[in-house]
C-alpha positions in Angstrom: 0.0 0.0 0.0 1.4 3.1 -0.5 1.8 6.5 1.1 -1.5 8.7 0.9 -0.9 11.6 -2.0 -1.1 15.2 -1.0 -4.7 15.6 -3.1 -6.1 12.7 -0.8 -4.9 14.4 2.3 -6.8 17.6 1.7 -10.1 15.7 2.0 -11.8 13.9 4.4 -9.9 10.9 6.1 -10.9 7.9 4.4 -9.9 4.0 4.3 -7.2 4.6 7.0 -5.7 1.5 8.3 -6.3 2.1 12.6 -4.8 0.1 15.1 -6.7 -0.1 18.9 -5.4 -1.5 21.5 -8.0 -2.6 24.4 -10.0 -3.3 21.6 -12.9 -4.9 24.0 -13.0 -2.4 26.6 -16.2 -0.2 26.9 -14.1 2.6 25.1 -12.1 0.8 22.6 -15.5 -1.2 21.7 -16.8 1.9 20.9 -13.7 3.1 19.1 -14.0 0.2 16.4 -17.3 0.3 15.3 -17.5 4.3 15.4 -14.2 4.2 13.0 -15.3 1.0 11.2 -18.4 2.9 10.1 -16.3 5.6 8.7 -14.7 3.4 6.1 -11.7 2.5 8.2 -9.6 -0.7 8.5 -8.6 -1.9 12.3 -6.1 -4.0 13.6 -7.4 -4.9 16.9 -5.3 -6.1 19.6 -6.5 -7.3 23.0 -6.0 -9.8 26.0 -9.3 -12.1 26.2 -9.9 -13.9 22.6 -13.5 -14.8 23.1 -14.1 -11.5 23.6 -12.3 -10.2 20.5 -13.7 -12.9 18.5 -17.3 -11.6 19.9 -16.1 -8.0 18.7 -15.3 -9.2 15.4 -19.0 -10.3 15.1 -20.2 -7.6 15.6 -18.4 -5.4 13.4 -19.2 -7.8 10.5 -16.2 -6.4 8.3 -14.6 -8.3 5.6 -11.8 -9.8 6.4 -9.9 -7.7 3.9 -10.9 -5.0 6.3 -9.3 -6.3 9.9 -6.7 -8.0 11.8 -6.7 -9.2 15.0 -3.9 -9.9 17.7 -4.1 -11.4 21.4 -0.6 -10.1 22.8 0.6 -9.2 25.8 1.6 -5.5 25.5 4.0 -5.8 28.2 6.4 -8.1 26.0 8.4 -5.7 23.5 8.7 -8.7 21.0 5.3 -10.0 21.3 4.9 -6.2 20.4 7.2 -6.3 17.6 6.2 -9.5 15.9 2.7 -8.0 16.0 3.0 -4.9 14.2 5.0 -7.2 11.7 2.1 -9.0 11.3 0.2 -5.6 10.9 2.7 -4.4 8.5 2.4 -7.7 6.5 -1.4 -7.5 6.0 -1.8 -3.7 5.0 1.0 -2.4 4.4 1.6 0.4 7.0 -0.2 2.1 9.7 -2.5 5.2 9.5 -3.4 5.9 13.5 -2.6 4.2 16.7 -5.2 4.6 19.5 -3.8 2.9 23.0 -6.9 2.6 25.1 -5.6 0.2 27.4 -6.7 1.0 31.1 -5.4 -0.5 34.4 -5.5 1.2 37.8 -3.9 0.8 41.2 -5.1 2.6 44.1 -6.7 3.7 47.4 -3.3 3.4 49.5 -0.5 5.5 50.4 2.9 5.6 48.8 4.1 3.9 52.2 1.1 0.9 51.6 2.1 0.5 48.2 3.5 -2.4 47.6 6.9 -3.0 45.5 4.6 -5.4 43.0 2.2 -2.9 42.8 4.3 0.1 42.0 6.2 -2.3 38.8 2.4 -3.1 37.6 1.5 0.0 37.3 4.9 1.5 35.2 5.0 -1.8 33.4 1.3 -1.6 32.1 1.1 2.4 31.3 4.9 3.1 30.4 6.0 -0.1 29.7 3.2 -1.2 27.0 3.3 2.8 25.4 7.3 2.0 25.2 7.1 -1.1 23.6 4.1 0.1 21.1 5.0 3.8 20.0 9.0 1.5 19.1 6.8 -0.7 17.3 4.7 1.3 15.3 6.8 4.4 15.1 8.8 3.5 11.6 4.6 2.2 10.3 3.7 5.7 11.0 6.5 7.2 9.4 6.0 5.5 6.3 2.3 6.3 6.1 3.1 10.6 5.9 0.1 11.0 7.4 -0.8 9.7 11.1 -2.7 10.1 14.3 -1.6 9.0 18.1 -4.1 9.1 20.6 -4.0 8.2 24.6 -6.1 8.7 27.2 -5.1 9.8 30.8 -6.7 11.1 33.8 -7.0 14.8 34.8 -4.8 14.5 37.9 -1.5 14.2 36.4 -0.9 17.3 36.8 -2.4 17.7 40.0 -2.3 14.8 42.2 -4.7 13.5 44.4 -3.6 11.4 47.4 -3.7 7.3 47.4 -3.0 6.8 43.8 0.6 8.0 43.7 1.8 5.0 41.4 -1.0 4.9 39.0 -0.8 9.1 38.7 3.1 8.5 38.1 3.2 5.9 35.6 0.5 8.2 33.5 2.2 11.2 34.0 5.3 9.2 32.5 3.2 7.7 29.4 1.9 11.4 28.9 5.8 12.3 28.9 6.1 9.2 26.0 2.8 10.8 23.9 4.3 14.2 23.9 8.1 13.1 23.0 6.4 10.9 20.3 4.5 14.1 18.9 8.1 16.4 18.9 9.6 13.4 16.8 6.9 13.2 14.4 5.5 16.5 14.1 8.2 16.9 10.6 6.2 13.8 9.3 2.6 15.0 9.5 1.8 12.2 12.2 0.3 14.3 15.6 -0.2 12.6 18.9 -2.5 13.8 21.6 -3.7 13.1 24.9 -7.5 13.0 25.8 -7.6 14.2 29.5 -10.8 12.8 31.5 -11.5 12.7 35.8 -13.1 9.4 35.1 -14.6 7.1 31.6 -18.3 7.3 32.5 -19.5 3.8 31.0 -22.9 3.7 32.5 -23.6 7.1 31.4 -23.9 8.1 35.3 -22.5 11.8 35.5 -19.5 10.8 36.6 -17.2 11.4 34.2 -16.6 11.2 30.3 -18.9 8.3 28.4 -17.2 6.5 25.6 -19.2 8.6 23.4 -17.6 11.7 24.4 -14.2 10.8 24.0 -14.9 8.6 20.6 -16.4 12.2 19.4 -12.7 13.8 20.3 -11.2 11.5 18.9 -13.0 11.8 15.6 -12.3 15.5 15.6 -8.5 15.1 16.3 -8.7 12.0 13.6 -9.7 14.6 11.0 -7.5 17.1 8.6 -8.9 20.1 10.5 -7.2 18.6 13.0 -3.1 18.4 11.7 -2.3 21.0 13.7 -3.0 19.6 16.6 -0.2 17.8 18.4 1.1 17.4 21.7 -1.4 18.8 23.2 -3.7 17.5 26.4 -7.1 17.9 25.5 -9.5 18.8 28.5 -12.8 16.5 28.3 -13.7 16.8 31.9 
């Protein structure tokens, strides 16, 4: 496949190849059949197969049209071999959304545990490490890309009892905006959707999935280009 030309970028973005990670989550759910229904291809990567294969389903795409991966994020060659396997299939790599969650909290820094503390780096900075290495050159090629994360509103500001979880964030945040400096000559932005909490239930909580899918249209589109390393308020 190759590289988008600069006519097709001035229009709308269509047929993008999109890779979400947490791809059955409430949010990433959401994510593929809101971007599926815009035309898009999706390599979908997630933990649990039945529920991938149940995702699959119900997106109803032809197989020309998706891929799907059960890796452990956490493993930089498990990584790797996957967005090989990506690269194999369509040819390079239009947008990378990492929706993977994962939370550790309600204690001190002194009640934290040593385990606790490398969960929590190993599944926020660890798996955005191993993913922006993997899918950084795929992005490259495309000349034309979208990165976009999802982190909580107290990075900046943070609460007590969730020290390690607020850290590690704060440290993928760090990852999202090095990532945009290093591919903002490329025309490939990455962002960060800030939210206090994903509202699921639709309870008043926080942000619903259908808030954050919206921004993430927006920031998927060409008004958008400009747009990079930047924390986006959605709370």
């Amino acid at each position: 496949m190759t590289s988008p030309s600069s006519s097709h970028l001035e229009g709308p973005a269509q047929g993008r190849i999109i890779v979400i990670t947490g791809a059955t989550g409430a949010l990433g759910a959401k994510t593929a059949h809101t971007f599926a229904a815009h035309g898009h291809s999706l390599a979908l990567l997630d933990y649990d197969q039945a529920k991938l294969d149940s995702l699959v389903r119900d997106l109803n795409l032809p197989e020309e049209r998706f891929f799907t991966s059960i890796v452990d994020l956490r493993d930089g060659h498990a990584v790797q071999s996957t967005a090989a396997a990506v690269s194999s299939k369509f040819g390079t790599v239009h947008a990378l959304f990492h929706l993977v969650g994962g939370w550790i909290g309600g204690k001190t820094l002194a009640e934290t545990s040593e385990d606790e503390f490398t969960s929590m780096l190993s599944q926020h900075v660890g798996m955005t490490f191993h993913l922006f290495k993997s899918f950084m050159p795929l992005l490259e090629k495309s000349g034309w890309g979208r990165v976009i994360t999802v982190s909580p509103s107290t990075v900046s500001n943070p609460p007590p009892k969730r020290g390690v979880y607020t850290a590690s964030k704060s440290a993928q945040d760090t990852l999202v905006l090095t990532l945009a400096a290093e591919l903002k000559e490329v025309h490939v932005t990455a962002n960060i959707i800030q939210v206090k909490a994903i509202d699921v239930e639709n309870k008043g909580t926080g942000t619903t999935p259908d808030e954050i899918v919206a921004a993430m249209l927006y920031l998927f589109s060409e008004k958008a280009g400009k747009i990079t390393g930047a924390r986006i308020p959605l709370y």
